[in-house]
C-alpha positions in Angstrom: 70.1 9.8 120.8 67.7 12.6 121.4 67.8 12.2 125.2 71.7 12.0 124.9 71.6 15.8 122.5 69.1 17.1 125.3 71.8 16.4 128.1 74.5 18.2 126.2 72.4 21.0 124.1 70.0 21.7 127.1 73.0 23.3 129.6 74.4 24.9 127.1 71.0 26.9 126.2 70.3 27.6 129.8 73.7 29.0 130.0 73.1 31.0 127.2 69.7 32.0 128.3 71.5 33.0 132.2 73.9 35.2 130.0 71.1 37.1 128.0 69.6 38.1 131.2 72.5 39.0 132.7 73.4 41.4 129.7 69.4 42.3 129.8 69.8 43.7 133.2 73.3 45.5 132.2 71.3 46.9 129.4 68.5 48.3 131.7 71.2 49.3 134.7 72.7 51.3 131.9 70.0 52.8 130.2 69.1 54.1 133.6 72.6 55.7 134.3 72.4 57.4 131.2 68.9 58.4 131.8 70.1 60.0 135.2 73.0 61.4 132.8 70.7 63.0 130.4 68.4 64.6 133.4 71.7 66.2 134.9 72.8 67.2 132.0 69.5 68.7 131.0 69.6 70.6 134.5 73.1 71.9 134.3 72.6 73.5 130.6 69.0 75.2 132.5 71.4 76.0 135.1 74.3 78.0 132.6 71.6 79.3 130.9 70.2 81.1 134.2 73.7 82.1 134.7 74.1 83.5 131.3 71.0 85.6 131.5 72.0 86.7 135.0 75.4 87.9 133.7 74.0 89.4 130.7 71.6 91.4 133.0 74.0 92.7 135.6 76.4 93.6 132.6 73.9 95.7 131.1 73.2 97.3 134.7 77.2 98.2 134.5 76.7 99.8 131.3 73.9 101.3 132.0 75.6 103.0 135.4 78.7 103.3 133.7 77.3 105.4 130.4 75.5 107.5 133.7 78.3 108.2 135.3 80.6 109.3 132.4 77.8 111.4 131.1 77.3 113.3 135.0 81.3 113.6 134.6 81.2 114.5 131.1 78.5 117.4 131.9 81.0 118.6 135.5 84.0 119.0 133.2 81.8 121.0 130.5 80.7 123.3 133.4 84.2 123.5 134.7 85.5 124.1 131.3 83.0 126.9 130.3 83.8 128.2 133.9 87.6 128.5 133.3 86.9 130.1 129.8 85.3 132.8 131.8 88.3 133.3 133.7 90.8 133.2 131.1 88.8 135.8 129.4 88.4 138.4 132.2 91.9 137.8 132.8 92.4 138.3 128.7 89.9 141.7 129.2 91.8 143.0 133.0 95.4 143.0 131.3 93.7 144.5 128.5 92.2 147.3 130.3 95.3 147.1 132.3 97.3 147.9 129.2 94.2 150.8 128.4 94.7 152.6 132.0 98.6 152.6 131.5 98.7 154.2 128.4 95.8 156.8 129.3 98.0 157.9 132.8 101.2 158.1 130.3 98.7 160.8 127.8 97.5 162.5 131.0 101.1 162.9 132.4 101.6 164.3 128.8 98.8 166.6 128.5 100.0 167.6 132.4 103.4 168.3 131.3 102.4 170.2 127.9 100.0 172.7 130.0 102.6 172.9 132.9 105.4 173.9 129.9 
């Protein structure tokens, strides 16, 4: 009887035993593969990082040439402004004294026609 159970049990455990390894070595292949996941997924998060502090840097640059450039335009259009104040008011003070020499011809004409009468 025992020799008969050993015949029919015996195959079966090997079988099972064949299995088990075979799912073993699944197990490992896979644990690899996600090991090798893990690693390139470590290196592309180093990766965007590198890229994010890159970005961040050169954005600041911009910024940093940007706020430059607005303030060397800034500081033209205050000259330029102050300059064409200047003009407006010597134009302001010429009809002015335009205005000044009119009227003192038009008295001297009248003082010139009073001593002439």
């Amino acid at each position: 009887m025992r020799a008969l159970l050993q015949e029919m049990i015996l195959p079966e455990l090997k079988d099972i035993k064949d299995t088990l390894i075979r799912h073993e070595e699944r197990l490992n292949s896979m644990d690899k593969r996600i090991g090798d996941i893990n690693t390139h997924l470590i290196d592309q998060s180093r990766r965007i990082d590198e890229v994010r502090e890159e970005l961040s840097r050169r954005i600041d640059e911009v910024r940093e040439e940007l706020s430059r450039r607005i303030d060397e335009t800034n500081k033209s259009l205050n000259a330029r402004i102050d300059r064409l104040y200047d003009v407006i008011v010597r134009r302001d003070e010429h009809t002015k004294l335009d205005e000044r020499v009119t009227r003192l011809e038009r008295d001297v004409q009248e003082l010139k026609a009073k001593i002439a009468a």
